[in-house]
C-alpha positions as CSV (number, residue, x, y, z in Angstrom):
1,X,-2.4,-16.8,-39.4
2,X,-1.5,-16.4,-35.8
3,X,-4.3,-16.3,-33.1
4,X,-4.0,-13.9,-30.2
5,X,-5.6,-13.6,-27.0
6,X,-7.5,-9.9,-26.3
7,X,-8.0,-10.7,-22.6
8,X,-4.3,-11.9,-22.0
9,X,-3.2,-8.5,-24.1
10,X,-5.7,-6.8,-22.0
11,X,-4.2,-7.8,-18.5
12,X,-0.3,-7.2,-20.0
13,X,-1.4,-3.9,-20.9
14,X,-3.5,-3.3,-17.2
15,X,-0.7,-4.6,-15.3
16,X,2.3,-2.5,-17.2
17,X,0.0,0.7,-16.4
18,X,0.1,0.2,-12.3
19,X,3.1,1.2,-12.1
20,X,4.6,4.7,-10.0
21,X,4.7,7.1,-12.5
22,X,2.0,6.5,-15.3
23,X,-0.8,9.0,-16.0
24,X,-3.9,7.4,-15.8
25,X,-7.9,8.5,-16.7
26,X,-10.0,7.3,-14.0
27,X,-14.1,7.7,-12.9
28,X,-13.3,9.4,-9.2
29,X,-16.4,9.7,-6.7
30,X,-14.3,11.6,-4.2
31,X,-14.7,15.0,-6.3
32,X,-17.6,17.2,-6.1
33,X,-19.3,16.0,-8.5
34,X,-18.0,12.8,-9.1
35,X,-16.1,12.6,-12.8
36,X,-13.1,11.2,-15.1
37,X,-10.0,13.1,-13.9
38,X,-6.4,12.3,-15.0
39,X,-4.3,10.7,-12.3
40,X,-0.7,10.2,-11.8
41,X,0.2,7.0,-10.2
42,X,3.1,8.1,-7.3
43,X,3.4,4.6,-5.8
44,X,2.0,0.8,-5.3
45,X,4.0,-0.3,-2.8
46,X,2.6,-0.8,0.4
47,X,-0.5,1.5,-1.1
48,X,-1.9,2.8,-4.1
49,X,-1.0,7.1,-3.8
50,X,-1.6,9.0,-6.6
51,X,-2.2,13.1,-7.3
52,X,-4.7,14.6,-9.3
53,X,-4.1,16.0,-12.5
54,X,-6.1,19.6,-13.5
55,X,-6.2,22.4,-15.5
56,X,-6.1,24.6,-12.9
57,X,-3.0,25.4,-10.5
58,X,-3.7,24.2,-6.7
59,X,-2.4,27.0,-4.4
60,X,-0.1,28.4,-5.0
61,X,2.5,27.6,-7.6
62,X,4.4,25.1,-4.7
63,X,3.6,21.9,-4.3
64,X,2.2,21.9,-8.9
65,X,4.4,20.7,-11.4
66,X,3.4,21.5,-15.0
67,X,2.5,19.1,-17.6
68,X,2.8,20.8,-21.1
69,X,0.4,19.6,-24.0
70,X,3.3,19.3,-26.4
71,X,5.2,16.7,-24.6
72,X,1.4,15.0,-23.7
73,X,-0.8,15.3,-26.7
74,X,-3.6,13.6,-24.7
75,X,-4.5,16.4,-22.9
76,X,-6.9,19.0,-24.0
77,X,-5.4,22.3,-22.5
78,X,-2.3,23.3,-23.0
79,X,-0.6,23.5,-19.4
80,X,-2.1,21.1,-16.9
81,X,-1.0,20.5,-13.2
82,X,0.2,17.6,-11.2
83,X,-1.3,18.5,-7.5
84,X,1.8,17.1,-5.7
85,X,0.1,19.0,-2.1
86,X,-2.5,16.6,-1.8
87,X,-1.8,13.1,-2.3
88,X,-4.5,10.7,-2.8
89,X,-5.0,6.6,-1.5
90,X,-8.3,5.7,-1.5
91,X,-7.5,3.0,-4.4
92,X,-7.0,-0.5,-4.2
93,X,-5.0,-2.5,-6.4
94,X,-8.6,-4.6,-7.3
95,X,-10.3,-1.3,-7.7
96,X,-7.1,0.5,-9.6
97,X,-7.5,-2.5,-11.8
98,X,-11.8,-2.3,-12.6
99,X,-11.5,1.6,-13.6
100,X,-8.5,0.6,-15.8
101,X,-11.3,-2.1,-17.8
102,X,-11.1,0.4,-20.8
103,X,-7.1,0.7,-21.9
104,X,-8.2,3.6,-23.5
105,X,-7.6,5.1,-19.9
106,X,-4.3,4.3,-19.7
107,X,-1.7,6.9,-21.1
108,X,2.6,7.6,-21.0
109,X,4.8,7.7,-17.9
110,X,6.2,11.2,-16.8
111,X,9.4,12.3,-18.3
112,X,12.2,11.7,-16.0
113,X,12.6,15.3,-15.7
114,X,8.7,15.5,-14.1
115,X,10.1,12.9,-11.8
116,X,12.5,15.3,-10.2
117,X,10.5,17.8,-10.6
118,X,8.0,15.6,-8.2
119,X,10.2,14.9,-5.8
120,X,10.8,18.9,-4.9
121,X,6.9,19.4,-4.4
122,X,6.0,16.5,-2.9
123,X,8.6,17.5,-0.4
124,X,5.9,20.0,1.7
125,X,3.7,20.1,4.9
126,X,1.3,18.8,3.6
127,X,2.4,15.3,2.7
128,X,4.1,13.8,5.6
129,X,7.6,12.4,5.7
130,X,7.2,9.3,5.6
131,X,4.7,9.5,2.5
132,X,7.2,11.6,1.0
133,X,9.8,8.7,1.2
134,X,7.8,5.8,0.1
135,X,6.9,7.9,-2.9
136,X,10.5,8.5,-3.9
137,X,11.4,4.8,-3.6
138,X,8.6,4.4,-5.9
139,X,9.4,6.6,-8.6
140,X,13.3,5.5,-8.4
């Protein structure tokens, strides 16, 4: 019977999940209170952005993209939003990596059509150019 490493299946599966465009479940202090929130990873490259994920629209309907329950069973409601107005960068790759301990945090990569879809709404004054462009290279 073959033997097999957890740890070394642990890191593969940590280090395929930093990567611009998978949805991730992660402990955040920078919300009021502090809890688990889904995150979508926009880039890694030169830093860590990423947007929120919610239940609730942000806004206005520019600058959300929808996330439908049916195409990602994980989520409890049955529309959530990808806040693409306010991107986030308060990660490190060492930190990224200890919040990401339990794979059970670690879910499926947009649709390519969500990628596009991205790309329109990150495309606002909130987010500045040259954010904007490093986050499309990313998700390319």
């Amino acid at each position: 019977m073959a033997s097999y490493n957890l740890d070394n299946f642990k890191d593969a599966m940590i280090q395929k999940a930093i990567e611009p465009g998978k949805i991730l479940k992660v402990f955040t202090p920078i919300t009021n209170p502090p809890k688990w929130k889904y995150i979508i990873l926009l880039s890694v490259n030169p830093k860590i952005r990423y947007a929120f994920i919610s239940s609730e629209m942000y806004g206005n309907n520019e600058g959300n993209v929808e996330l439908l329950k049916c195409d990602y069973n994980f989520f409890t409601n049955d529309i959530s939003y990808i806040n693409c107005a306010d991107i986030k960068s308060n990660y490190t790759l060492e930190s990224l990596i200890l919040e990401l301990q339990n794979i059970d945090n670690i879910f499926d990569k947009v649709k390519n059509d969500k990628i596009l879809e991205i790309y329109k709404a990150i495309d606002c004054e909130t987010v500045s150019k040259k954010v904007v462009e490093e986050i499309k290279a990313s998700l390319q």
